[in-house]
SETI-808385 format. One line per 8 residues: number of its first residue (from 1); their letters; for each residue y, z, x of N, C-alpha, C. Coordinates in pm, 1 decimal. Atoms other than C-alpha are relative to their C-alpha. Last residue first. Layout:
NUM = a = Y/Z/X/Y/Z/X/Y/Z/X; ...
***
This chain:
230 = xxxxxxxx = -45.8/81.0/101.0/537.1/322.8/-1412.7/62.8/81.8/-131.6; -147.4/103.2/-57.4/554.1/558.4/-1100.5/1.4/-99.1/-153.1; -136.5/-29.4/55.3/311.1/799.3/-1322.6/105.9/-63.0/61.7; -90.8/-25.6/123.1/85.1/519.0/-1405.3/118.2/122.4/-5.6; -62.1/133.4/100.1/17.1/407.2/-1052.0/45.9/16.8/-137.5; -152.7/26.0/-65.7/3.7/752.9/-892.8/40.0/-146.0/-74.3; -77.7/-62.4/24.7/-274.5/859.0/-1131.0/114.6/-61.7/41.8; -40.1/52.4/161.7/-458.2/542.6/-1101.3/131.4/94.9/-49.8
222 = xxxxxxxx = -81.1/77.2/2.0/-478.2/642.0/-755.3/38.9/-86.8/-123.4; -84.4/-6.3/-31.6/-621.2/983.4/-809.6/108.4/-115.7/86.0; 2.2/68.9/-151.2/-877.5/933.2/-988.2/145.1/-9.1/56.4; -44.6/-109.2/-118.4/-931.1/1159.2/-1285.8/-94.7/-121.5/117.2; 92.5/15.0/-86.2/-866.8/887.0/-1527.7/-24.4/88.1/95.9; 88.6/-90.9/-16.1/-621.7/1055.7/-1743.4/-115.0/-46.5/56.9; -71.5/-89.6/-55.7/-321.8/839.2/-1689.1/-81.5/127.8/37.6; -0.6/-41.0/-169.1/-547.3/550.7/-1757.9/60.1/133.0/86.1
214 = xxxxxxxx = 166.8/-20.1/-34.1/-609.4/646.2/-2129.7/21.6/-42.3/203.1; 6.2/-92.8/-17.1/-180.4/639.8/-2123.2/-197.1/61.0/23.6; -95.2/-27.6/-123.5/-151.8/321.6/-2008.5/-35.7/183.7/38.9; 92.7/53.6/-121.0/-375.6/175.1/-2264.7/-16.6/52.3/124.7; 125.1/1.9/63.0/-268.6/327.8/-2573.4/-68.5/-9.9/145.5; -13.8/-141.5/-24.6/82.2/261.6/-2445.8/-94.5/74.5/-20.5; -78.7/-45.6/-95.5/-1.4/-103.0/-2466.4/-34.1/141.4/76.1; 95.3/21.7/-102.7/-173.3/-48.7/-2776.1/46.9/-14.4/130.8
206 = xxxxxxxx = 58.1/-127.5/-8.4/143.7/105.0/-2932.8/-173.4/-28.6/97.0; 91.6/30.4/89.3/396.7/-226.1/-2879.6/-122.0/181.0/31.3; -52.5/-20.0/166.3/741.8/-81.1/-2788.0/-153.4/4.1/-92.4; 47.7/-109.8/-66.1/619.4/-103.6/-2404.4/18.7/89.6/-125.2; 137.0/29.0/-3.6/655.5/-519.5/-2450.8/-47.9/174.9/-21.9; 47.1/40.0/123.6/1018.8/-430.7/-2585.4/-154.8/-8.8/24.1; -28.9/-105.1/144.7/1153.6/-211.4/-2315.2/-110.9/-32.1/-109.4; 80.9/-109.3/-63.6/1025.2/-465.1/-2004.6/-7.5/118.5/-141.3
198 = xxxxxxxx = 134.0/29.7/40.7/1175.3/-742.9/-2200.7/-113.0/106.4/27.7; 29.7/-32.7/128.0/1490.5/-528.0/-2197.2/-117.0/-65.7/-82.6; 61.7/95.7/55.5/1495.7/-503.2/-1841.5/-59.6/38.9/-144.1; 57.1/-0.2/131.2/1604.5/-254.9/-1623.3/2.9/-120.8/-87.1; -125.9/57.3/120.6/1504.4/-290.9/-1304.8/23.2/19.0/-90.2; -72.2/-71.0/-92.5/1255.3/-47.5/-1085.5/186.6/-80.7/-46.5; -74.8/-74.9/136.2/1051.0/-157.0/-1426.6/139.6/77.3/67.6; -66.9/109.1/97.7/911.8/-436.2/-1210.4/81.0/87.8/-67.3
190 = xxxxxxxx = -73.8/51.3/-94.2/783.7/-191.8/-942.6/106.9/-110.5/-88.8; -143.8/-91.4/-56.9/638.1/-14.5/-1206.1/92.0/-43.7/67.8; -104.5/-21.5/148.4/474.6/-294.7/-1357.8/90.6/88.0/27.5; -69.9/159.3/57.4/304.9/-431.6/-1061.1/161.1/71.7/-62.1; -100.9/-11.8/-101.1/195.8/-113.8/-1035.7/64.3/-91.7/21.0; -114.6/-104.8/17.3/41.2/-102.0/-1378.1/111.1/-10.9/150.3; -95.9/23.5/95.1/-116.0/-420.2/-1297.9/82.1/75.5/-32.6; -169.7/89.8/-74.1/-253.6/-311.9/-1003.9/118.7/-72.8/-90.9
182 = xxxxxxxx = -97.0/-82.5/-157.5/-448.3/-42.0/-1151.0/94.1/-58.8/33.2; -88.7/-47.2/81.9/-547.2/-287.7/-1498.4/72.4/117.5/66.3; -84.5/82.0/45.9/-729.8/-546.4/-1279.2/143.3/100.6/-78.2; -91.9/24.4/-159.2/-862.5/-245.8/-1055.5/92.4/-131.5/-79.9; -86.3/-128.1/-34.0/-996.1/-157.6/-1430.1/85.5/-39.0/106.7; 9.8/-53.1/-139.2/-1123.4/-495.0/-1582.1/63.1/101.6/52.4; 57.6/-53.2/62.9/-1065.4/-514.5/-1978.8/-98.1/84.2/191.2; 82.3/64.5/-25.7/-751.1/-650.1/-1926.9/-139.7/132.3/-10.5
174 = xxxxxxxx = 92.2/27.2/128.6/-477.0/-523.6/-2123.7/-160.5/-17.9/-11.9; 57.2/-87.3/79.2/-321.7/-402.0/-1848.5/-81.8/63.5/-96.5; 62.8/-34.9/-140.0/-329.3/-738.3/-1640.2/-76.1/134.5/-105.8; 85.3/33.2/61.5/-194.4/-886.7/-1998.6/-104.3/67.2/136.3; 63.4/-43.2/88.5/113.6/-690.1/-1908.9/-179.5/-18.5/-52.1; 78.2/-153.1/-100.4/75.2/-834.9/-1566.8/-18.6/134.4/-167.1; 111.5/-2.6/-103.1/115.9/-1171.9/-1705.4/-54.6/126.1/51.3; 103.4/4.8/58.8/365.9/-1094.8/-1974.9/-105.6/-8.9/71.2
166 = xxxxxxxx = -9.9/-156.9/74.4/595.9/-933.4/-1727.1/-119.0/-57.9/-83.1; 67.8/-95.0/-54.6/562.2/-1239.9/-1489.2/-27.7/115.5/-106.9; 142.2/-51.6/124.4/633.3/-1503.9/-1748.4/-62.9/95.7/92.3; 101.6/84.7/-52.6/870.6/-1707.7/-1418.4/-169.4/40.8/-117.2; -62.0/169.2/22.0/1217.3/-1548.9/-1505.5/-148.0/-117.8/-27.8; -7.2/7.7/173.2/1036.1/-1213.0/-1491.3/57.9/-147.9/-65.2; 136.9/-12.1/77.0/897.8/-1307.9/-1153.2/20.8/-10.7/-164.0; 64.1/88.8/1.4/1229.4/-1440.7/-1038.1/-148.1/-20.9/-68.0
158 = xxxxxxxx = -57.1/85.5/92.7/1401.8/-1138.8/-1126.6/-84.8/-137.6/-21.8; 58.1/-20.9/145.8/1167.1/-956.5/-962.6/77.7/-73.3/-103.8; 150.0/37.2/34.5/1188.3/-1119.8/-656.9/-11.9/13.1/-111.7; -6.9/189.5/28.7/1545.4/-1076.3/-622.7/-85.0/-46.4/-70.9; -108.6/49.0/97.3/1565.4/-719.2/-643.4/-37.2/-125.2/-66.0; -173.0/37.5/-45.2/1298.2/-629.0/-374.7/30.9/-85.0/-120.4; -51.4/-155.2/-83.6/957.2/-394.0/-449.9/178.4/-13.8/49.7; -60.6/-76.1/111.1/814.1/-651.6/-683.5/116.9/85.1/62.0
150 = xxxxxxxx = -159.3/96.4/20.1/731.2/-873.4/-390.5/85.8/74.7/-138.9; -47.6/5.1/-129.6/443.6/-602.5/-325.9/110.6/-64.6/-22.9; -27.4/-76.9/-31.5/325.6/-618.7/-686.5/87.1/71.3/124.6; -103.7/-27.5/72.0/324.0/-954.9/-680.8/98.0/180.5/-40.3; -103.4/49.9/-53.8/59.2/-939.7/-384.5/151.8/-15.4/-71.7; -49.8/-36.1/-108.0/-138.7/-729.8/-542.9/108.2/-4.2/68.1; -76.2/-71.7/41.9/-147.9/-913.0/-858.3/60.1/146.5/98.6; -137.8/70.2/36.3/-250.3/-1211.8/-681.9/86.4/107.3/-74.4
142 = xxxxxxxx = -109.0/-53.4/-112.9/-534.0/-951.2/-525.9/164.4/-46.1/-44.2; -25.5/-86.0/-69.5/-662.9/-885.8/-855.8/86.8/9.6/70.9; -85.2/-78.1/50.8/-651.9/-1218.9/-975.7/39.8/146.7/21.1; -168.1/40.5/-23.9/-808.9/-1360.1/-728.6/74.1/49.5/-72.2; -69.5/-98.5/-138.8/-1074.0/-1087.4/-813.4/50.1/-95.9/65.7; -50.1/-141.6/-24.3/-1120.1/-1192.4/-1199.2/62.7/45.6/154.1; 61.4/-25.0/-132.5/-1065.9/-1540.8/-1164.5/7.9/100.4/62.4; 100.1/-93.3/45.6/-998.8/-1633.6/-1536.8/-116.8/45.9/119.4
134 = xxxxxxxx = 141.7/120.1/-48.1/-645.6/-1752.9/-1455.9/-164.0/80.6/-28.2; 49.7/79.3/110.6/-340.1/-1549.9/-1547.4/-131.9/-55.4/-38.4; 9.5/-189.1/104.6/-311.3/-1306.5/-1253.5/-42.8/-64.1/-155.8; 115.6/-90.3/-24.7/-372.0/-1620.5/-1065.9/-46.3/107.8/-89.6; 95.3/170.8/90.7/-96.2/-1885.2/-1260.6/-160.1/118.4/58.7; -24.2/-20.8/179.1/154.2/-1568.2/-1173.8/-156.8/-89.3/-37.7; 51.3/-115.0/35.3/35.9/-1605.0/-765.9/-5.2/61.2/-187.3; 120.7/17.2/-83.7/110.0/-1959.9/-740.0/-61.0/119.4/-62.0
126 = xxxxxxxx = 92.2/54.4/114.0/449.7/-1902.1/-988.9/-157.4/-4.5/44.1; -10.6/-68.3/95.3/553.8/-1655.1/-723.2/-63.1/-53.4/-153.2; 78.0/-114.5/50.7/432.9/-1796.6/-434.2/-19.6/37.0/-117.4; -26.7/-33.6/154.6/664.4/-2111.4/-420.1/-101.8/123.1/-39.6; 104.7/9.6/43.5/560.7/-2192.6/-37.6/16.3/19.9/-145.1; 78.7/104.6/-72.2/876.6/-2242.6/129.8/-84.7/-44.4/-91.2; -101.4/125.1/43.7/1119.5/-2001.2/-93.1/-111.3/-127.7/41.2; -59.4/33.7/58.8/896.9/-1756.1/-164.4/96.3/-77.2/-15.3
118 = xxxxxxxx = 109.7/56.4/103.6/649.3/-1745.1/108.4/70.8/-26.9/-110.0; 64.6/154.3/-24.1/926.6/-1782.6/321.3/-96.0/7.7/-78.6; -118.4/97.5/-7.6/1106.9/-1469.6/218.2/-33.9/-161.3/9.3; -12.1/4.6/106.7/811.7/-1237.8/199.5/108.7/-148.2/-19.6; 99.5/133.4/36.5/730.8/-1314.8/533.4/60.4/-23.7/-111.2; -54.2/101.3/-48.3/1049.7/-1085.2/630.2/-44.4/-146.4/-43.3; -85.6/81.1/103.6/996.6/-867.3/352.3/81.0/-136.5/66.3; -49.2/45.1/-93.3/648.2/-802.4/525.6/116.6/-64.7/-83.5
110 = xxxxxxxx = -58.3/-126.1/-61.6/421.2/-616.4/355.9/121.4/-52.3/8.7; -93.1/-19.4/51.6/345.2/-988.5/196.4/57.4/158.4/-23.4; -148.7/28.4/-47.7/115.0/-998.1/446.8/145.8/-22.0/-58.2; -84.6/-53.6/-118.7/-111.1/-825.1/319.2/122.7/-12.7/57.2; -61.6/-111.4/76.7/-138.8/-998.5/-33.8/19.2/68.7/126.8; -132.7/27.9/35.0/-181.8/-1308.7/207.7/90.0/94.8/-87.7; -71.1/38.9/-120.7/-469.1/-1190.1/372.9/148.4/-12.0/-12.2; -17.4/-74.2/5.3/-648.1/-1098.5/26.4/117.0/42.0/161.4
102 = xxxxxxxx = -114.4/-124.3/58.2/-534.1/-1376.8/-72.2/-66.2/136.0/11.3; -168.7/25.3/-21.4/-744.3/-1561.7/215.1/118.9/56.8/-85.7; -23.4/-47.5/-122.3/-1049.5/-1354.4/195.3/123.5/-48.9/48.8; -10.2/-113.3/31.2/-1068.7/-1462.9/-193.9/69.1/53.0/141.1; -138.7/-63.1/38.2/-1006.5/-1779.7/-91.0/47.4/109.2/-64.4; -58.9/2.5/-114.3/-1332.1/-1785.2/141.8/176.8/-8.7/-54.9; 56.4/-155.6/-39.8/-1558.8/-1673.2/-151.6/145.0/-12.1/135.0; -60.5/-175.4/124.5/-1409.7/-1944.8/-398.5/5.8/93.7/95.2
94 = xxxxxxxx = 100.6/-66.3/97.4/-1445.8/-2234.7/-111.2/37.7/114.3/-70.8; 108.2/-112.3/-68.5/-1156.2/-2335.5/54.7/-128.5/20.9/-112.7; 86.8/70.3/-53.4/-941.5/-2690.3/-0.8/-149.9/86.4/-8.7; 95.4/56.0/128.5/-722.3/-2520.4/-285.9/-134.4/-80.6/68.6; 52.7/-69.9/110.8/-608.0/-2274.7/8.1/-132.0/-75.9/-125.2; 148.1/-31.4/-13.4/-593.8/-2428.9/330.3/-14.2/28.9/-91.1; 39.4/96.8/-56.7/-203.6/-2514.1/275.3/-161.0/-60.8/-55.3; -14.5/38.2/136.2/-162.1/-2155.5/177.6/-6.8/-136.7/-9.1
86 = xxxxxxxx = 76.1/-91.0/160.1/-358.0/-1952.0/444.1/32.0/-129.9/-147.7; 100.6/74.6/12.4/-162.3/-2267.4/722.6/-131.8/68.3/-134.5; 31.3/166.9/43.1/130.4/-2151.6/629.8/-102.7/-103.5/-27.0; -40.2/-9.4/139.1/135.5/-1782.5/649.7/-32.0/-170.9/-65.6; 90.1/-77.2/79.5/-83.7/-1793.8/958.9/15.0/-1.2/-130.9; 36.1/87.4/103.2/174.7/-2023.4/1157.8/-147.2/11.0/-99.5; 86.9/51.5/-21.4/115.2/-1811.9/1495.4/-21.7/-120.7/-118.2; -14.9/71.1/-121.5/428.5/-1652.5/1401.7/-89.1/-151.3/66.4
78 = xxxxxxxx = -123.7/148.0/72.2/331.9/-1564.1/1042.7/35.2/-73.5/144.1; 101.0/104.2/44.8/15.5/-1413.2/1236.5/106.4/-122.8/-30.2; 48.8/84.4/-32.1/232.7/-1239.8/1463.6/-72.9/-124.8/-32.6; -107.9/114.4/-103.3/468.7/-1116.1/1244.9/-24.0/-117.2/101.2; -12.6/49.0/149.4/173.2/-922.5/1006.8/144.6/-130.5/71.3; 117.8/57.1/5.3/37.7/-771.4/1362.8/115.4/-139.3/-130.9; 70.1/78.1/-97.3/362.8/-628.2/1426.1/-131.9/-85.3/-24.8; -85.0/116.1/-0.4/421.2/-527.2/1074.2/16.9/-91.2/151.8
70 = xxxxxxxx = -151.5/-27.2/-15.1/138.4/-294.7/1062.8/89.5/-142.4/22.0; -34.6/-130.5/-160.4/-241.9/-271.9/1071.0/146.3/25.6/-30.9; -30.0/-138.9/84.6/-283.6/-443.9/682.9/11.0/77.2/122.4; -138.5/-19.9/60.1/-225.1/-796.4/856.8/20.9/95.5/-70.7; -106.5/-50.2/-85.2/-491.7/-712.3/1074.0/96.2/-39.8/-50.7; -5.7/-161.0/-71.5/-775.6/-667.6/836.8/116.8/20.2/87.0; -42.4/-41.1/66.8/-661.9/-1025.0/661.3/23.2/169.4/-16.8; -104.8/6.5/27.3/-663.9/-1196.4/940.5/66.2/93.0/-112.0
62 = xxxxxxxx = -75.9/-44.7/-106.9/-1019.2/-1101.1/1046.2/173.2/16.9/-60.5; 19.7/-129.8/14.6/-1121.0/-1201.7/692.6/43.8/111.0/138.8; -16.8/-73.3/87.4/-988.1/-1517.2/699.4/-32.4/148.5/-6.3; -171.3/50.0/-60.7/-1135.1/-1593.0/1032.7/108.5/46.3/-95.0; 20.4/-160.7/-152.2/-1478.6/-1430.6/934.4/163.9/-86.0/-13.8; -28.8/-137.4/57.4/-1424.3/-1652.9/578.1/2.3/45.9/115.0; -137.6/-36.5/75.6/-1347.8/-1957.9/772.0/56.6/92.8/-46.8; -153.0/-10.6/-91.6/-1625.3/-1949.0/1007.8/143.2/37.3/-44.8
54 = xxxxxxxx = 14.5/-89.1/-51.7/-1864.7/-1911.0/730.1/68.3/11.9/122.8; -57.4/-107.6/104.0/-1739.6/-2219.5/580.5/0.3/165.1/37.0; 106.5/-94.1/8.8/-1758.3/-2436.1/885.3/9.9/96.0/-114.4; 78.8/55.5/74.3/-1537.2/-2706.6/963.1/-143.2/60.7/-33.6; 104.4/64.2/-57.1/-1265.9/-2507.0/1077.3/-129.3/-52.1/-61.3; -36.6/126.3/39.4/-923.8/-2517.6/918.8/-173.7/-39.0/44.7; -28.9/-10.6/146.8/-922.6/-2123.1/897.2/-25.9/-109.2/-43.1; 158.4/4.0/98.2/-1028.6/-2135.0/1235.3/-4.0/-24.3/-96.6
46 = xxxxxxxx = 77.0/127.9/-18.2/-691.3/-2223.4/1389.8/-119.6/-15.1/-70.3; -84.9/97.1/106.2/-542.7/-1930.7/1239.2/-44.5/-87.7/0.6; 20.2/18.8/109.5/-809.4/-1707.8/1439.4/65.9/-94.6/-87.3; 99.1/115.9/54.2/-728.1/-1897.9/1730.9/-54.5/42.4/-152.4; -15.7/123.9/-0.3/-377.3/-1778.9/1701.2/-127.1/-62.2/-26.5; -64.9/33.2/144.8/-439.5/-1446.0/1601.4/3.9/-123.4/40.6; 98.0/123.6/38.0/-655.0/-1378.6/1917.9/46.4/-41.6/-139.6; -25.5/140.0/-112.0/-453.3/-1161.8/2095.7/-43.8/-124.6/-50.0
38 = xxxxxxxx = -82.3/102.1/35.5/-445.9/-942.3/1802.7/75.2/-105.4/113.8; 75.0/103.8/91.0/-821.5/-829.6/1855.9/124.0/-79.3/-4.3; 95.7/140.2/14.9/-712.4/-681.4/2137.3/-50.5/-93.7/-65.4; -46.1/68.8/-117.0/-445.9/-463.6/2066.0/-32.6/-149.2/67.6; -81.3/69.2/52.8/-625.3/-310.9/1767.9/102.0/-131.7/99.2; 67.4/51.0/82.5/-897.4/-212.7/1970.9/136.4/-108.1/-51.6; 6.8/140.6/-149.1/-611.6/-43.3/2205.7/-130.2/-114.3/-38.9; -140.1/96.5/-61.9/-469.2/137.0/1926.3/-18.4/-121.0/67.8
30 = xxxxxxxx = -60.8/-24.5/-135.3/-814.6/289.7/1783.7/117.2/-113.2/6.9; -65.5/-156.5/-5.1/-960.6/372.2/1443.3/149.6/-21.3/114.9; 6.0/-136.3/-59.3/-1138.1/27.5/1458.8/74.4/82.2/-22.0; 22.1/-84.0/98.7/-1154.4/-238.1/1170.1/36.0/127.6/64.3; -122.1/16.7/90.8/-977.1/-500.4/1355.3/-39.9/103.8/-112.4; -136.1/-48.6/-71.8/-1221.6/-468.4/1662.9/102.5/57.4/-105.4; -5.9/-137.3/-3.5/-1499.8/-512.7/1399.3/83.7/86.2/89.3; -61.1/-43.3/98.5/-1369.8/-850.3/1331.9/-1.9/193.7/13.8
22 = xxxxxxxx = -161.2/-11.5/22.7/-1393.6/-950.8/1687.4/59.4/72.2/-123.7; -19.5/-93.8/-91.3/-1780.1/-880.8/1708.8/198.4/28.1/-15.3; 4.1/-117.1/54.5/-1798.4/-1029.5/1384.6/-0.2/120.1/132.6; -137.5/-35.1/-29.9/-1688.7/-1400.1/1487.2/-7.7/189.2/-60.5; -71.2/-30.8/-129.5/-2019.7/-1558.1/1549.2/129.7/80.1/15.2; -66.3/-166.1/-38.4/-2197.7/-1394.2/1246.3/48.6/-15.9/119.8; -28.1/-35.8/99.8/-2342.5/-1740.1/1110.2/90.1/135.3/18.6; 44.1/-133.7/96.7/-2391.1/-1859.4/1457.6/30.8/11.5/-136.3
14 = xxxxxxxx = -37.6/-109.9/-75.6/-2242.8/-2204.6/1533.4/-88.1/129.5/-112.0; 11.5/-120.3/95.5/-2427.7/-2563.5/1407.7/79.3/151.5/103.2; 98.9/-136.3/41.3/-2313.8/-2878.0/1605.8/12.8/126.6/-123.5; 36.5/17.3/87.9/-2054.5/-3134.7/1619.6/-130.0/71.1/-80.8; 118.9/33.6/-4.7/-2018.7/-3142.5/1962.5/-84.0/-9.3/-127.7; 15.8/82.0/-10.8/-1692.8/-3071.1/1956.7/-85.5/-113.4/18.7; -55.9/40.3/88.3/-1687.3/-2817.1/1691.1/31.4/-188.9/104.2; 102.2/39.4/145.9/-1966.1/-2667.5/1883.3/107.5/-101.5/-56.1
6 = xxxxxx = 123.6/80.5/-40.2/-1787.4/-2650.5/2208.0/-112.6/-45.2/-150.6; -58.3/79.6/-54.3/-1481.1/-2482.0/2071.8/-94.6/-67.4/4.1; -110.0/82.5/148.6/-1661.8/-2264.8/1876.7/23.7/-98.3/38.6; 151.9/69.7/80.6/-1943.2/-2164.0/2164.7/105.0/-71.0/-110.4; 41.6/135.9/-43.1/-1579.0/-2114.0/2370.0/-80.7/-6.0/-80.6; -98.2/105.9/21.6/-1450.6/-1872.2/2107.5/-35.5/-125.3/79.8
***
């Protein structure tokens, strides 16, 4: 973190792999690993802005390993102004480095506390819809991640279906990508945790069900759990 500091004021070049000793903290097994790395949420956040692309992703990508630790971690970052500055930073980033940021931000939408500000503050929900839509296979992925996750409370889903969510994640199913058509089903379950008579009618059509049910027999056992919750 000093060579950062000092580079960025000096206008210099920094390692390519300066921040991978830290990341592999955030991968460890261990408590007290974990501990340490999240001292450093703040400057990670700071990085995100840094004038380095390969800085950004490690920083991003740090953030995005410790907002899947637990809701401590996922409090600090929002704390540290993590949630804000991810979405902010976003349309500025390079493709590879906003991948590492929704996948950061599908984390942290664990969090029904974050959840709350990303949806009122930040407008997520259309953000993330316009993803699952978009022809960017693995933003789309995670964006359907992350909807999936906001699926899980009342409100949200109203808002999603209000917003062309159901067709969006239908078309997830449709898709010809698999992990596109995993999270889509879960998506969908979590959506169906309402009832909803758009939900009825799209599930009317026989391809669809065609689709749903060839996943059911994937022998993998998280496809399984996604189509039988849906």
């Amino acid at each position: 973190f000093l060579d950062l500091e000092w580079q960025v004021s000096k206008g210099g070049d920094v390692h390519p792999r300066v921040l991978e000793p830290l990341i592999s903290l955030t991968l460890s097994t261990k408590t007290v690993d974990h501990n340490i790395a999240k001292k450093y949420i703040g400057q990670l956040v700071w990085l995100i802005s840094y004038p380095n692309i390969r800085v950004q992703f490690q920083s991003a990508w740090g953030l995005a390993n410790l907002a899947l630790l637990d809701d401590d971690a996922r409090l600090k970052i929002h704390s540290a102004g993590g949630t804000k500055t991810l979405f902010e930073w976003y349309t500025d980033m390079d493709h590879m480095v906003q991948l590492e940021t929704l996948a950061a931000v599908a984390n942290l939408t664990l969090s029904s506390e974050i959840c709350e500000e990303m949806v009122d503050r930040h407008k997520c929900i259309p953000f993330f819809i316009d993803l699952v839509i978009s022809n960017k296979l693995k933003h789309a992925q995670f964006a359907c991640i992350a909807l999936a996750n906001l699926a899980y409370k009342e409100s949200f889903r109203e808002m999603i279906r209000s917003s062309g969510g159901i067709v969006a994640l239908v078309g997830c199913i449709m898709s010809h990508d698999y992990q596109k058509r995993r999270h889509g089903c879960r998506a969908l379950a979590n959506m169906a945790l309402s009832g909803s008579k758009e939900i009825e009618q799209v599930f009317e059509s026989k391809g669809l069900l065609d689709k749903v049910i060839k996943m059911a027999i994937r022998a993998e056992i998280q496809t399984q759990q996604e189509v039988v919750a849906l």
